[in-house]
C-alpha positions in Angstrom: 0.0 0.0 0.0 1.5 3.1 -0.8 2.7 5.9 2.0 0.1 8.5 2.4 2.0 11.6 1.3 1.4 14.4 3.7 -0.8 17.5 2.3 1.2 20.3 4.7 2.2 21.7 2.3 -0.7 22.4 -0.2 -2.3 23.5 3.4 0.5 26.0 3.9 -0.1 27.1 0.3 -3.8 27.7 0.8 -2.8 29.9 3.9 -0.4 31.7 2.1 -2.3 33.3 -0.7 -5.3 33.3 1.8 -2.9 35.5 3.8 -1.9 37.2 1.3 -5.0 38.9 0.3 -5.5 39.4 4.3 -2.4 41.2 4.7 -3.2 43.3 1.7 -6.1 44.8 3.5 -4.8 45.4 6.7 -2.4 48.5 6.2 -5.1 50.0 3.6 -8.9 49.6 5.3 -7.9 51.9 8.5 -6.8 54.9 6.1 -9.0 54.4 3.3 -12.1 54.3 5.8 -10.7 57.4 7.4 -9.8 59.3 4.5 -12.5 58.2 2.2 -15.6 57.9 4.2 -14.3 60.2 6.9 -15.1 57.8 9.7 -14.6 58.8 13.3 -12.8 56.7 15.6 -15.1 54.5 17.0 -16.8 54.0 13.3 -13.3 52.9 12.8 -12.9 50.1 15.5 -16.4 49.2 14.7 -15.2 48.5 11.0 -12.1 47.1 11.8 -13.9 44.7 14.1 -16.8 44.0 12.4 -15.3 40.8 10.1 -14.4 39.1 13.2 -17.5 40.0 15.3 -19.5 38.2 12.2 -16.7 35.6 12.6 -17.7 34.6 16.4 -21.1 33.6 15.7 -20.5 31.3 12.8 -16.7 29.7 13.7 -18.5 27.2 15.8 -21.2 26.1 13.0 -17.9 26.0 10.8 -16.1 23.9 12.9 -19.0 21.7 13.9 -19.8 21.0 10.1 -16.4 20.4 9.2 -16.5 17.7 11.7 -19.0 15.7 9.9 -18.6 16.7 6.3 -15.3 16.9 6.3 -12.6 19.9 6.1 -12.6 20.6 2.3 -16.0 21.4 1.4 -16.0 23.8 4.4 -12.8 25.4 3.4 -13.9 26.1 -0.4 -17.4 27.7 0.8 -14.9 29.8 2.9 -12.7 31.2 0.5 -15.8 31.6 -1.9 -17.2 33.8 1.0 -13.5 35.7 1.4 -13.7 36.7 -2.5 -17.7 38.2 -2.5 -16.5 40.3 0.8 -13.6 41.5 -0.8 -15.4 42.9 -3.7 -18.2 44.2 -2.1 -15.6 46.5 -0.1 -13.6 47.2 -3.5 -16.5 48.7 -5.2 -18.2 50.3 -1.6 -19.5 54.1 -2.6 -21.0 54.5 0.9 -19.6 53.4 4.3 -22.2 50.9 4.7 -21.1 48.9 1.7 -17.4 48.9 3.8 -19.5 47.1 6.7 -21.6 44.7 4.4 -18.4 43.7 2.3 -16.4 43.0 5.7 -19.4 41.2 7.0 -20.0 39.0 4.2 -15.9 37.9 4.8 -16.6 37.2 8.5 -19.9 35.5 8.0 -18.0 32.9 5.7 -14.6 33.1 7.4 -13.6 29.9 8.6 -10.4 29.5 6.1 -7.9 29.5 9.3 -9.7 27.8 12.0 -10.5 24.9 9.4 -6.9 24.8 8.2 -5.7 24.3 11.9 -8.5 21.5 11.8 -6.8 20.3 8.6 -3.2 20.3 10.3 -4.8 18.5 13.6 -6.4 15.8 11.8 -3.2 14.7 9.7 -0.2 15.1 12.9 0.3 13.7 15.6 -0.5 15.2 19.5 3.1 15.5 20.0 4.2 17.4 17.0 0.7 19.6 16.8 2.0 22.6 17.8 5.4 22.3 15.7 2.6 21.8 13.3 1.0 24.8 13.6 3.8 27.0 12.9 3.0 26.3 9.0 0.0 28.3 9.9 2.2 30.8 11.3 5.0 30.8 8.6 2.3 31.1 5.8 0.9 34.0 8.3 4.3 35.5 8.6 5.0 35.0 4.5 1.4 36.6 3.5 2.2 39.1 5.9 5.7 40.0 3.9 4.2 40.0 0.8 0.5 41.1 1.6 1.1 44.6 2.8 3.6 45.4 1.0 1.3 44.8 -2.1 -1.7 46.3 -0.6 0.6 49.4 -0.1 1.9 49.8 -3.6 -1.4 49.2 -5.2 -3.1 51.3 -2.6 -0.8 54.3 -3.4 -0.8 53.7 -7.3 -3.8 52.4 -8.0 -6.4 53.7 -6.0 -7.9 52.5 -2.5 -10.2 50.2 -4.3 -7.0 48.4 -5.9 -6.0 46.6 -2.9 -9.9 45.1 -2.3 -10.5 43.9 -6.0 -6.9 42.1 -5.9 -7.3 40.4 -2.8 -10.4 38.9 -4.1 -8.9 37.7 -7.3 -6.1 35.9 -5.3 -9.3 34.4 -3.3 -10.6 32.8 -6.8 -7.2 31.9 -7.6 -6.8 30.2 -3.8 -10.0 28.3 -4.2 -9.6 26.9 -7.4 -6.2 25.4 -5.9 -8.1 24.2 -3.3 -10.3 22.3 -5.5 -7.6 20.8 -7.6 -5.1 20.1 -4.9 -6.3 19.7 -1.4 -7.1 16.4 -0.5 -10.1 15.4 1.9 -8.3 15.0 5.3 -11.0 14.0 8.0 -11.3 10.3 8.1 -14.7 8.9 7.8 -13.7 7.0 11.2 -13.1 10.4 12.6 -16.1 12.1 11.8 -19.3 13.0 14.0 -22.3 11.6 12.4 -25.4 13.0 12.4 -26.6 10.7 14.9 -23.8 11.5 17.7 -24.9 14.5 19.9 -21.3 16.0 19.0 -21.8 18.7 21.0 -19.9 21.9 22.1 -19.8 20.4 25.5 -18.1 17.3 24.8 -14.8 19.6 24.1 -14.9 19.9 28.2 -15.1 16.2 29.0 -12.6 14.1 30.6 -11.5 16.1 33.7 -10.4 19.7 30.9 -13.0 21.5 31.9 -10.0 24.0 33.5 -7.4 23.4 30.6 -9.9 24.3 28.0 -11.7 27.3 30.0 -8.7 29.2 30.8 -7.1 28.0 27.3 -10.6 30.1 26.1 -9.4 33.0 28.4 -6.1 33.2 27.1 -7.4 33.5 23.7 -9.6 36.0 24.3 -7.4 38.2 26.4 -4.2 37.7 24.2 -5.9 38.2 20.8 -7.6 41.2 22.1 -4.7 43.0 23.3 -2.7 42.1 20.0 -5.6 43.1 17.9 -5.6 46.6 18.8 -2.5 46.9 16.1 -5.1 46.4 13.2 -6.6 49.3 13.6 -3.7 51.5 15.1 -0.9 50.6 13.8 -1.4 51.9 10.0 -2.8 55.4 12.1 0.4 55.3 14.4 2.1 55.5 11.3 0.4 58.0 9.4 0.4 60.4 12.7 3.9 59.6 14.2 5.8 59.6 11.0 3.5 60.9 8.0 4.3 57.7 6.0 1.7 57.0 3.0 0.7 53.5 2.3 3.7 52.2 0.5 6.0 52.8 3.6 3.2 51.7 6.0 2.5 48.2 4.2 6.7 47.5 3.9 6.6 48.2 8.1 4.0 45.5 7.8 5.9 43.6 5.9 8.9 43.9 8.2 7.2 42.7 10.6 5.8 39.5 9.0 9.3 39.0 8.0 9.9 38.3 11.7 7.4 36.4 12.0 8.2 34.2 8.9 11.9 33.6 10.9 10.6 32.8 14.5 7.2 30.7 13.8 9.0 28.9 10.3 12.4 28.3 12.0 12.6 29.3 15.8 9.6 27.9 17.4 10.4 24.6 15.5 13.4 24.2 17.5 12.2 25.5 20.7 9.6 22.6 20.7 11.5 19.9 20.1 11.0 19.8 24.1 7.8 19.5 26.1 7.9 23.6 26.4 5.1 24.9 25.2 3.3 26.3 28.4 6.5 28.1 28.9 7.0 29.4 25.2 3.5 30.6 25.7 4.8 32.4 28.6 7.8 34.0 27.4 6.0 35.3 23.6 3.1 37.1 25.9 5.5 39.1 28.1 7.6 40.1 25.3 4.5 41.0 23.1 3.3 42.8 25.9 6.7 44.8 26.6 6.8 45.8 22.7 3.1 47.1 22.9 4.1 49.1 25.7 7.1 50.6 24.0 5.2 51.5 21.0 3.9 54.9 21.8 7.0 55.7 23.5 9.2 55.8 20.5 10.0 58.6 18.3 12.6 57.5 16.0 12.5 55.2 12.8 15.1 53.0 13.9 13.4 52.4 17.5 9.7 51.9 16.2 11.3 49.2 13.7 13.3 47.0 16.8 9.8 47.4 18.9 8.3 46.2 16.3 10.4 43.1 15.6 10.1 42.5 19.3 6.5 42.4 18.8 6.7 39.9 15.9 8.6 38.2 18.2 6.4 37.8 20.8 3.6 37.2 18.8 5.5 34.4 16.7 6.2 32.8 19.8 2.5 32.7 21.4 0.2 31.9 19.3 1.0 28.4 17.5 1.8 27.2 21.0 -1.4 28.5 22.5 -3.4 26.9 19.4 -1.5 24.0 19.4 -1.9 23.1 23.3 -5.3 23.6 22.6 -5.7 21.0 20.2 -3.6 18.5 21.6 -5.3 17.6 24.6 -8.7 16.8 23.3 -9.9 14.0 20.8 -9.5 13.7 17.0 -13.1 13.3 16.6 -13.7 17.2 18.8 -10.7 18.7 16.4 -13.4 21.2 14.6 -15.4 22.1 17.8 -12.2 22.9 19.8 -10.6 25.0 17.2 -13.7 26.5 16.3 -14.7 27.5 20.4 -10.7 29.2 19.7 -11.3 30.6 16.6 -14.5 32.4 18.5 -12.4 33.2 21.3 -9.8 34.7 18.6 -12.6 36.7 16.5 -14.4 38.3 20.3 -11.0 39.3 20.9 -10.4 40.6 17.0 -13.3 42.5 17.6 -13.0 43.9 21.2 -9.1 45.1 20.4 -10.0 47.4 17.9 -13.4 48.6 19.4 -11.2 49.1 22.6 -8.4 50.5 20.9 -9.7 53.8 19.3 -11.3 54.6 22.7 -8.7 57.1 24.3 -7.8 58.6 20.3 -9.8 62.2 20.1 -13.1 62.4 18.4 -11.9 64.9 15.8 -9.5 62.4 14.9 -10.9 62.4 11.6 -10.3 66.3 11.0 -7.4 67.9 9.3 -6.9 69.9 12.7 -2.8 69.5 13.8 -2.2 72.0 16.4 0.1 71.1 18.6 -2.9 70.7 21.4 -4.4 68.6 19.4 -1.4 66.2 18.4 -0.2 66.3 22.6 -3.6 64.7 22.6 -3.2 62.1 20.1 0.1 61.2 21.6 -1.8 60.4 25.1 -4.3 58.9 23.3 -2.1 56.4 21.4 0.0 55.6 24.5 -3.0 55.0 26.2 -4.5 52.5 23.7 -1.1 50.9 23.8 -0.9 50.8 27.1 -4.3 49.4 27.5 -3.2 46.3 25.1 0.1 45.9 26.5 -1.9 44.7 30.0 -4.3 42.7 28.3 -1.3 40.7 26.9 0.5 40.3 30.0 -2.7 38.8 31.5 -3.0 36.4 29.0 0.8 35.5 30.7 -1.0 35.0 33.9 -3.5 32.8 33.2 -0.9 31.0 31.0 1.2 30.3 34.2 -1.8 29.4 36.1 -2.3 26.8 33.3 -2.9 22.9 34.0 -1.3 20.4 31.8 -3.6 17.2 31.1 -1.2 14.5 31.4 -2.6 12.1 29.7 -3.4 12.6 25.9 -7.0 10.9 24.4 -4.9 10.7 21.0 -2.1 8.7 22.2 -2.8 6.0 19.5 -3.3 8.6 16.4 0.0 7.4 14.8 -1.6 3.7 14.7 -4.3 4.9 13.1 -3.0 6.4 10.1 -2.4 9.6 11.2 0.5 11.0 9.4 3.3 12.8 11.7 5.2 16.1 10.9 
């Protein structure tokens, strides 16, 4: 019989060029909101937050039907889904069309959480969270090229550019899908219509703790770090007066980081029973470059925060996804990531929303007296601030983290799971 052949890396591909149109709207939708539409700033965090706030209520259906029909049907309705959204904000003429288009994306956005589902069902428990870090590498990789192109199209082409490209690379990603991602949910592994497979059964076998504060560190973690969609591109504009183009490359430099510590680093890290303490380490030192944001004035400085922030980040979150996963069965693989994904898109909703709360509510007008930018400076160092402690909570309740030490998935390599 001849050796499965592992699909990684067609998974890693799908997350790339899904990323890839992601990162291309991140450094643009803040400005070209602002600018455009002439949104204040809580109309900002509002928009900002919206995809993921439409992403909480349907990651658990996601996940749950992904459990029983399997991961690829899920994952093309997804991307589908990604590619509408993405033109519906391209061609928006009225800030509502900015909501519905961002909307429509977080209604149908499962492409992550069922790629980590993807990833779970083909490794191992041991080599799950090394596993994850191809999620993070083709995070980090779309985030190098993403921005970048988001800001040359953005300042060349129009705003519009960036939103009509991302969702031709959607089509692109989907029809690569379709050709080249194999089914990877075992009919043994799936929940059949008549199992209860309920949310619930995530919590059994004495992890009602692991998985609760696993929940809580989620949320708190993803909602501190999330606070950088929205103020990051501003920060930028404000601190340094950089346009798109040099905006999107900071994003860039950043993912270029990320690629290096979650494609390389964290692999090697791992190859010891670490991860509670990795998880640790990457939330205080995301939570110490958030801090130091606001509080530098130089080029040079914001660029070494900001690796130490890609640092931190790289280091957290495929370890807090991948302890996640590891300690419940195959067969709960969608529900589990999908209760994490929600946790992930509250917090992707709350960090913006919470973000723009301390930035002045002329923020959108042309004013810049030096009153008014001594009061843009508090307000960023605040919302910084603000982020920095939600992080280094998420470090808390990481420490206060209890291990299960006995895996339900210790015979997955018997049954044809293929390892890392």
């Amino acid at each position: 019989m001849p050796e499965r052949r592992s699909p990684l890396g067609i998974i890693f591909l799908t997350v790339f060029v899904s990323m890839i149109g992601f990162g291309i709207v991140i450094p643009v939708l803040p400005l070209y909101a602002k600018s455009t539409f002439n949104l204040s700033p809580s109309q900002l965090g509002w928009l900002t937050g919206i995809f993921s706030l439409a992403q909480l209520f349907a990651a658990p259906f996601i996940g749950k039907i992904s459990d029983r029909v399997g991961r690829k049907p899920v994952l093309l309705v997804s991307i589908a889904g990604t590619a509408i959204g993405y033109f519906v904000t391209g061609a928006a003429n009225a800030a509502w069309m900015l909501f519905l288009g961002r909307i429509i994306d977080g209604v149908s956005g499962g492409n992550i959480s069922t790629a980590q589902a993807c990833i779970a069902d083909v490794t191992s428990p041991k080599d799950r969270s090394k596993a994850m870090g191809v999620i993070g590498a083709a995070f980090g990789l779309g985030f190098i090229l993403g921005p970048a192109l988001g800001g040359i199209l953005g300042q060349h082409f129009g705003p519009s550019a960036p939103f009509y490209f991302a969702g031709a690379l959607s089509v692109l990603n989907a029809l690569l899908a379709v050709k080249y991602l194999p089914e990877t949910l075992s009919e043994e592994k799936r929940a059949h219509p008549s199992e209860k497979a309920s949310l619930g059964e995530v919590f059994t076998n004495k992890r009602e703790a692991f998985i609760g504060l696993m929940l809580a560190i989620q949320l708190v973690f993803t909602t501190g770090f999330a606070s950088i969609h929205v103020l990051f591109a501003l920060f930028c504009k404000d601190r340094f007066n950089w346009n798109l183009r040099e905006t999107g490359l900071a994003f860039a430099f950043v993912g270029f980081i990320a690629v290096a510590v979650q494609g390389g680093l964290i692999r090697q890290l791992l190859k010891k029973p670490i991860e509670k303490e990795v998880t640790i380490v990457g939330c205080i030192l995301l939570a110490l470059s958030l801090w130091l944001l606001p509080r530098t004035f130089s080029v040079a400085g914001f660029l070494g925060v900001s690796a130490l922030l890609a640092l931190g980040n790289g280091l957290a979150t495929p370890t807090i996804t991948g302890m996640s996963s590891r300690h419940v069965h195959g067969k709960a693989q969608g529900r589990v990531l999908g209760l994490m994904a929600s946790a992930g898109s509250l917090g992707r909703f709350l960090g913006p929303a919470i973000a723009v709360i301390p930035l002045p509510l002329d923020f959108s007008e042309a004013s810049r007296t030096a009153e008014y930018l001594q009061t843009l400076n508090r307000g960023y160092t605040t919302a910084f601030t603000w982020a920095a402690a939600l992080v280094l909570l998420a470090a808390v309740f990481a420490f206060a983290l209890p291990i299960p030490k006995e895996n339900p998935d210790e015979n997955d390599e018997e049954n044809g799971v293929v390892a890392l």
